[in-house]
N, C-alpha and C positions, 0 to 999 in steps of 0.2 A: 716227377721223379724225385725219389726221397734222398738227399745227400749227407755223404758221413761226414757226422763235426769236426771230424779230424782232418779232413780234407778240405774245410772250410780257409781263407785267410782270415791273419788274426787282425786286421782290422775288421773284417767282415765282424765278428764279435764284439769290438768296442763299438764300434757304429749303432749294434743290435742293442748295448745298453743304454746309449744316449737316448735312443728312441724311446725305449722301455720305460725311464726311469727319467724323461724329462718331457716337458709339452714344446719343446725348442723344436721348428720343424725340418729334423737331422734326414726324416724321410722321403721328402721331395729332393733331395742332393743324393740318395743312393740307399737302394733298398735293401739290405744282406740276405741271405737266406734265410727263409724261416729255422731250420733247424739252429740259426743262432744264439736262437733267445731262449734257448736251453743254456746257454752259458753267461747271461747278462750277469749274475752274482760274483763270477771271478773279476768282473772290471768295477764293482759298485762301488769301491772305493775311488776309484780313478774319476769317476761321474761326482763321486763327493768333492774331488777336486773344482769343478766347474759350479757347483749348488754354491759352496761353500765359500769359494772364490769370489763369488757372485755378490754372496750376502755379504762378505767381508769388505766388499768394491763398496756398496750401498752403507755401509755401518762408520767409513773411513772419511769415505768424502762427502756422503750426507750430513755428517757432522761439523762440517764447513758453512753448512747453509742453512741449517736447522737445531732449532733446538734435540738433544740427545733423546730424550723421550718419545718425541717425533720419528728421529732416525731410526730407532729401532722397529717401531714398530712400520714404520716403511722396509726396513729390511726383513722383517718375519712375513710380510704380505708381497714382498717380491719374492722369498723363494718357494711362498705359496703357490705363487701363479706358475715360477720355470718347473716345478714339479707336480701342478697340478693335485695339489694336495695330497699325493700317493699314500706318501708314509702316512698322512694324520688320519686320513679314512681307513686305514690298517689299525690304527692308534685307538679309536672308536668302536670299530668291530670287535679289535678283540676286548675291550673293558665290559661290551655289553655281554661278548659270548662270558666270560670268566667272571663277568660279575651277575649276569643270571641263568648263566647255564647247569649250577650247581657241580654238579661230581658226572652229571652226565654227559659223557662223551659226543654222542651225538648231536643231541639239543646244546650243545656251545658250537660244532661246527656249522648246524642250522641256523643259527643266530648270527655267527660271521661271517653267511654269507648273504644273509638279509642283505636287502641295499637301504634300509631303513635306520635310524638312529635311536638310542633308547635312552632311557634315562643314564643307565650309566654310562655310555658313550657322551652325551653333552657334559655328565659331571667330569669325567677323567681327561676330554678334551681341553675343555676350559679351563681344568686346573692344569692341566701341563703348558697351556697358553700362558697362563698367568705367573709362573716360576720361570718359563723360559723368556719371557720378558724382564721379569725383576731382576732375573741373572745376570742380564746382556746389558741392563740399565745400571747396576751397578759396578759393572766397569770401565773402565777410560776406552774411547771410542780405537787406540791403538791395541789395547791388549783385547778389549772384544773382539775387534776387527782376525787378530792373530789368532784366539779362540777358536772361531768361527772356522777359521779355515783347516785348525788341527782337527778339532774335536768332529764335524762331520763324515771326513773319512774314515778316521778312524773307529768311529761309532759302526759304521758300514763294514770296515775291515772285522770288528770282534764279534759283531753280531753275522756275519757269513759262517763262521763256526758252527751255530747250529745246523746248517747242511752237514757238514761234515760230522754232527753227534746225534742226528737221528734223521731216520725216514720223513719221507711228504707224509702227512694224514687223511688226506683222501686220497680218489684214485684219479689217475690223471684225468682222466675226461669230465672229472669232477671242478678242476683249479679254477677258482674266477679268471684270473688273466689268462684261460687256457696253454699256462706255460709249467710245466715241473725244471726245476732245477737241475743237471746233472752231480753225479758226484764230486767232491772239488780234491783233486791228488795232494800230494806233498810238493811234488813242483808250484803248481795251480797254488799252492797256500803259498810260496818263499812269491809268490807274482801279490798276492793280496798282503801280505806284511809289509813288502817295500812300498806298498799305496798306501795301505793305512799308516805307516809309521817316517814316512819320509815327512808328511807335514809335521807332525809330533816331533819330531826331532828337530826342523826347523823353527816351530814354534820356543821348545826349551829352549835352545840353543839364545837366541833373540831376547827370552822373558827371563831366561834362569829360573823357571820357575821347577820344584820336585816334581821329576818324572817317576818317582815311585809312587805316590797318591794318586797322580793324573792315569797313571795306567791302570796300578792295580785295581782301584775302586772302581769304575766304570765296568771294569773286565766280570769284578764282584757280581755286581747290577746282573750283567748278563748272563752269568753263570745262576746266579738266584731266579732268574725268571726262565731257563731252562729248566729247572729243576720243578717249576711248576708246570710250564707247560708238558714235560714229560709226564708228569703224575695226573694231569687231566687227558690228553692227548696219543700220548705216545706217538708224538710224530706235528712235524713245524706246519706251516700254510703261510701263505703270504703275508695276509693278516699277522701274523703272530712275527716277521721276519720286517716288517716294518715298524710296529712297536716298538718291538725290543731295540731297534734303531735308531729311536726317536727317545727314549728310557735311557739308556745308554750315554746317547749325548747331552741328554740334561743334566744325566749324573756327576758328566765333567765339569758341566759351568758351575751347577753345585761345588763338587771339589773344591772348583777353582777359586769362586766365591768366597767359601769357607776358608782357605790358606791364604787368601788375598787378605779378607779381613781382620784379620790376626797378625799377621805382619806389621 
């Protein structure tokens, strides 16, 4: 029997995204309803809280024990594992659909949904491995550490927007993770602002560092690569909702980087 999501409880839906969107096994302690994981995007930020948390735990006090170069890259392989690489295989699919799908609509959704990797998938993966390392290796294991934990939710929070600025692109019995997203209200968005912008605020707050660079450009990022995916697509997919997620957050340690090092 099929139950309305609005009848669901609202943890029933955070529980649905921890499930969703981590390999932690949140599912053997309690299962929600299926119809909940039409709603996992409204808590993704909240789930960034625990990725991010996580890595930021690994970046802080590994760095007690190990040299800094180490550490990092022990914390980009831990929260490989708590996320089962979700976003980066989103990350891959869509470089290879966009990067040989040409202007064809269809043959780039064919492509991202291969389970297969292609050349521009291994190039755009590996260079985004390799920036989001140099990133995190070029700062103090305190301000990474703080990084870490702003910029993931956050990334999560500005890239949920495009549910809200355009349709899914195929059709639901189409979606890999057999899940469509529901629409996200104006209520449902003031719930994803205070997730994504509670650590951001904590983080300023603590670093002093400009919250006009750290917001606006990353926001930029994402606003830029809607604007492609609607000119190819006309309409988001997974794939393309983890990317931009993962783009996004680089964009900040970028930023951040860049304002660090001029200081």
């Amino acid at each position: 029997m099929e139950i309305n999501i609005d009848q669901t409880h609202w943890y029933d839906r955070i529980w649905a995204a921890l499930i969703f969107f981590t390999r932690l096994p949140f599912w053997r302690l309690h299962q929600p309803p299926k119809e909940c994981y039409s709603t996992v995007v409204e808590h993704w930020p909240l789930v960034g809280w625990l990725t991010g948390g996580m890595m930021a735990a690994v970046l802080w006090f590994g760095s007690m024990v190990m040299p800094w170069t180490v550490t990092v890259c022990v914390a980009i392989v831990a929260r490989l594992l708590l996320t089962g690489a979700l976003h980066e295989d989103g990350l891959a699919d869509f470089f290879d659909g966009f990067g040989g799908g040409g202007s064809d609509r269809q043959r780039i959704l064919d492509i991202m949904k291969d389970s297969h990797i292609g050349t521009y998938g291994v190039l755009g993966l590996g260079l985004y491995m390799l920036l989001l390392f140099c990133c995190l290796s070029a700062l103090t294991p305190w301000m990474a550490a703080l990084a870490v934990f702003a910029a993931d939710p956050y990334a999560k929070m500005v890239t949920s927007q495009l549910i809200i600025m355009m349709p899914y692109a195929r059709r639901e019995e189409e979606a890999k993770a057999k899940v469509v997203y529901r629409k996200i209200t104006a209520l449902r968005g003031v719930s994803l602002a205070f997730q994504g912008l509670l650590p951001l605020a904590l983080f300023i707050w603590l670093t002093g560092a400009s919250w006009e660079t750290l917001v606006f450009i990353p926001a930029l990022t994402m606003y830029a690569l809607y604007l492609l995916i609607w000119r190819k697509l006309h309409g988001y997919t997974g794939d393309c909702c983890g990317a931009v997620c993962l783009l996004v957050e680089l964009t900040f340690y970028l930023t951040l980087v860049a304002v660090w090092s001029v200081q």
